[in-house]
VODO-195167 format. One record per residue (C-alpha): chain; residue number from 1; x, y, z. Coordinates in nm, 3 decimals, padded with zeros to 5 digits, always signed. Layout:
% residues N
{ch A i NUM X X Y Y Z Z}
...
% end
This chain:
% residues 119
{ch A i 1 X -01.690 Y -00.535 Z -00.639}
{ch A i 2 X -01.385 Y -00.624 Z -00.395}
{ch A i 3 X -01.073 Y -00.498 Z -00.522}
{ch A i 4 X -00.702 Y -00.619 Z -00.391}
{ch A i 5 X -00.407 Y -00.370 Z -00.506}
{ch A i 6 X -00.084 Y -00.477 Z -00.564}
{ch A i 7 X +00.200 Y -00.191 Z -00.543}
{ch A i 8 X +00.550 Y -00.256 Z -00.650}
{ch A i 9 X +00.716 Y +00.046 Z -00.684}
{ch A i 10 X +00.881 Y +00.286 Z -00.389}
{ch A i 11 X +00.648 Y +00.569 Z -00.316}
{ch A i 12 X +00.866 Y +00.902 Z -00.486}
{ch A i 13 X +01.082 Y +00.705 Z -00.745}
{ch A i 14 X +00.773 Y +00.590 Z -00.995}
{ch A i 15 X +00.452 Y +00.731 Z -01.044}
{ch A i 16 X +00.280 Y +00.354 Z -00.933}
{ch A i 17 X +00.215 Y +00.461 Z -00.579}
{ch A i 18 X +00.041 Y +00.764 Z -00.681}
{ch A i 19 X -00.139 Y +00.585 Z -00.968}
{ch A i 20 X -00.256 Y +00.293 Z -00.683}
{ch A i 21 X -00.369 Y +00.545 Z -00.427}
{ch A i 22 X -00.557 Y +00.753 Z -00.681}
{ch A i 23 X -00.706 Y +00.418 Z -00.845}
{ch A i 24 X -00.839 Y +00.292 Z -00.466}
{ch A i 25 X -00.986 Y +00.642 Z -00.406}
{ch A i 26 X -01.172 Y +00.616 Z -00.730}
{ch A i 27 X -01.260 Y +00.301 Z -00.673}
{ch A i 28 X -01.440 Y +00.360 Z -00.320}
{ch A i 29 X -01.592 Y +00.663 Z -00.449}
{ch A i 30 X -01.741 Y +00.479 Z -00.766}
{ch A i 31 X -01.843 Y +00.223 Z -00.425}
{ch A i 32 X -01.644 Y -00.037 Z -00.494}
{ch A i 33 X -01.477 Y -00.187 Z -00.154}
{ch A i 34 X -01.081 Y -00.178 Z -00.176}
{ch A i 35 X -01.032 Y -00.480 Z +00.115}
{ch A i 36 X -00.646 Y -00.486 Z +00.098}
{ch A i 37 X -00.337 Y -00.284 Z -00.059}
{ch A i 38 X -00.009 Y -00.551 Z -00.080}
{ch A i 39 X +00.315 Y -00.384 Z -00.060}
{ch A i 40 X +00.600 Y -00.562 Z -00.235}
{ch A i 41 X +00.957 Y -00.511 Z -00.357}
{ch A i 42 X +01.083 Y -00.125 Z -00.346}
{ch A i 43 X +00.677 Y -00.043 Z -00.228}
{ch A i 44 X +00.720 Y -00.152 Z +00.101}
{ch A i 45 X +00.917 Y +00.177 Z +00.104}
{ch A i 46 X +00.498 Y +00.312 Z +00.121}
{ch A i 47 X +00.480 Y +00.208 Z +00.455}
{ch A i 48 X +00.794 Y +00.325 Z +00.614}
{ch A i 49 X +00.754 Y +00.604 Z +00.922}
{ch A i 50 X +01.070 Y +00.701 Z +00.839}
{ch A i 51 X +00.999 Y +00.926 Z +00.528}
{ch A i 52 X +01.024 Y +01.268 Z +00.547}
{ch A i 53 X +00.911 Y +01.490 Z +00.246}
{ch A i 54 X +00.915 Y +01.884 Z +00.212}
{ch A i 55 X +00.594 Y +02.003 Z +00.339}
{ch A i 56 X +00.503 Y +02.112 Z -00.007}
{ch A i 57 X +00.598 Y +01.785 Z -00.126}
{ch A i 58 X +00.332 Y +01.477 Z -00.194}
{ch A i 59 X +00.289 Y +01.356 Z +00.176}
{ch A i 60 X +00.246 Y +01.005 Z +00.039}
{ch A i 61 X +00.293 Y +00.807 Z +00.336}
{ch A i 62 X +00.082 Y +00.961 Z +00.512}
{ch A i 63 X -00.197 Y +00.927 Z +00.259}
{ch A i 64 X -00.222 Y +00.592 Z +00.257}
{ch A i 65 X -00.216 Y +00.580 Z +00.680}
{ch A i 66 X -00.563 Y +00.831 Z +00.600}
{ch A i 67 X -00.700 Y +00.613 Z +00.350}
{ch A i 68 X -00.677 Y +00.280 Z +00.550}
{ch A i 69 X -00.820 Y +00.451 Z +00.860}
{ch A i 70 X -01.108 Y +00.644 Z +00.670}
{ch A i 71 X -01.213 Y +00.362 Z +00.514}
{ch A i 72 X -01.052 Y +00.011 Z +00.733}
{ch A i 73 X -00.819 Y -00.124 Z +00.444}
{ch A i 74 X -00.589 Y -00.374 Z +00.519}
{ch A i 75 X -00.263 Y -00.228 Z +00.454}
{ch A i 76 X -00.018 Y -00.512 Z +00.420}
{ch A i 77 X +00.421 Y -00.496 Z +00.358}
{ch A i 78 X +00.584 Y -00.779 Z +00.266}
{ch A i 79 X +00.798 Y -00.899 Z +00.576}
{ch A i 80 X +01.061 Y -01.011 Z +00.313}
{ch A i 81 X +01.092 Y -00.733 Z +00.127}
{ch A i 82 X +01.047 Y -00.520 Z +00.415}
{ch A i 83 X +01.337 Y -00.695 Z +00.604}
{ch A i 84 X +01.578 Y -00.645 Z +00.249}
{ch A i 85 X +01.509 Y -00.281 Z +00.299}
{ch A i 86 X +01.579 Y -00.230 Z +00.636}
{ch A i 87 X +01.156 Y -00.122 Z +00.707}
{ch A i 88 X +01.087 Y -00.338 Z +01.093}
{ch A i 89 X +00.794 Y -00.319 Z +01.261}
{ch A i 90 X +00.874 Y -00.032 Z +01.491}
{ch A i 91 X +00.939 Y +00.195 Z +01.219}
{ch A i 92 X +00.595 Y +00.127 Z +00.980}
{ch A i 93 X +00.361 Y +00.393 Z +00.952}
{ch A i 94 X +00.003 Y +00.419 Z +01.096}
{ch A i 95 X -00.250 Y +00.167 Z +00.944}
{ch A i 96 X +00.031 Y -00.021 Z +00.842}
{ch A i 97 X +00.128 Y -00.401 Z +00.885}
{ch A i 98 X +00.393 Y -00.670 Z +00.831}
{ch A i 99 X +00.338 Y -00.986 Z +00.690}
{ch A i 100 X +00.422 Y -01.261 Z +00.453}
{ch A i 101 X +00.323 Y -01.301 Z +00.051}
{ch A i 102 X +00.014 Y -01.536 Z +00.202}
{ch A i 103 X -00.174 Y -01.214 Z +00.255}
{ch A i 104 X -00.137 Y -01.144 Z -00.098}
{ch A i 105 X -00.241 Y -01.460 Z -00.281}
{ch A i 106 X -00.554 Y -01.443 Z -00.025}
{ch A i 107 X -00.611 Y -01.099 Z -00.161}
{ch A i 108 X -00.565 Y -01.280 Z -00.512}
{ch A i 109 X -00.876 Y -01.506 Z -00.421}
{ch A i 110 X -01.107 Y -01.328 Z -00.221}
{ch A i 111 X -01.124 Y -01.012 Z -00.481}
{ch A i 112 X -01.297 Y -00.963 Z -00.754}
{ch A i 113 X -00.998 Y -00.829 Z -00.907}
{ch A i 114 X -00.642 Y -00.784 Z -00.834}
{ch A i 115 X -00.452 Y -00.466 Z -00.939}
{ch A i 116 X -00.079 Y -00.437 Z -01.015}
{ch A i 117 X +00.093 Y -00.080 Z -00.978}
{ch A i 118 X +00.435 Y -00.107 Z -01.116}
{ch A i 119 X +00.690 Y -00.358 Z -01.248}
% end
């Protein structure tokens, strides 16, 4: 099964990042393929280089940038949303990309199923 993941939510203010990251992990153990992860609204904040956690802190960020590499998923942030927020290009993390809402409603149709994480 292809799987598309939506997230919604900002990466340490709601628990829908960590619910979405722990979902695609289970999902590509369980060998399922996760082709894309769509950042939008406050989870664009997912992708930004610019966090900087406690090192006992969830390194969230960073697990995603693992994730995408590990296994080549698509790791999309909304260019609007991003742009709202301040996120540009230069300051995404690893495995990270910019791009328009197309990316999602492909995601939409080429997976078997699409998975929202937060509002």
């Amino acid at each position: 099964m292809k799987i598309g993941i939506l997230v919604n939510e900002g990466p340490y203010t709601h628990q829908a990042s960590d619910s979405a990251y722990q979902f695609a992990v289970a999902a590509l153990k369980g060998g399922q393929s996760v082709h894309r992860v769509f950042f939008y609204h406050d989870g664009v904040y997912n992708g930004s280089s610019l966090t900087d956690p406690p090192r006992d802190d969830r390194q969230i960020v960073d697990r995603w940038s693992k994730l995408a590499t590990e296994h080549k998923i698509d790791l999309v942030v909304c260019v609007a949303a991003a742009l709202r927020r301040g996120i540009r290009e230069q300051n995404l993390a690893p495995g990270f990309r910019i791009s328009g809402l197309g990316q999602l409603v492909e995601s939409g149709i080429q997976a078997d199923r699409l998975v929202v994480f937060g509002d």
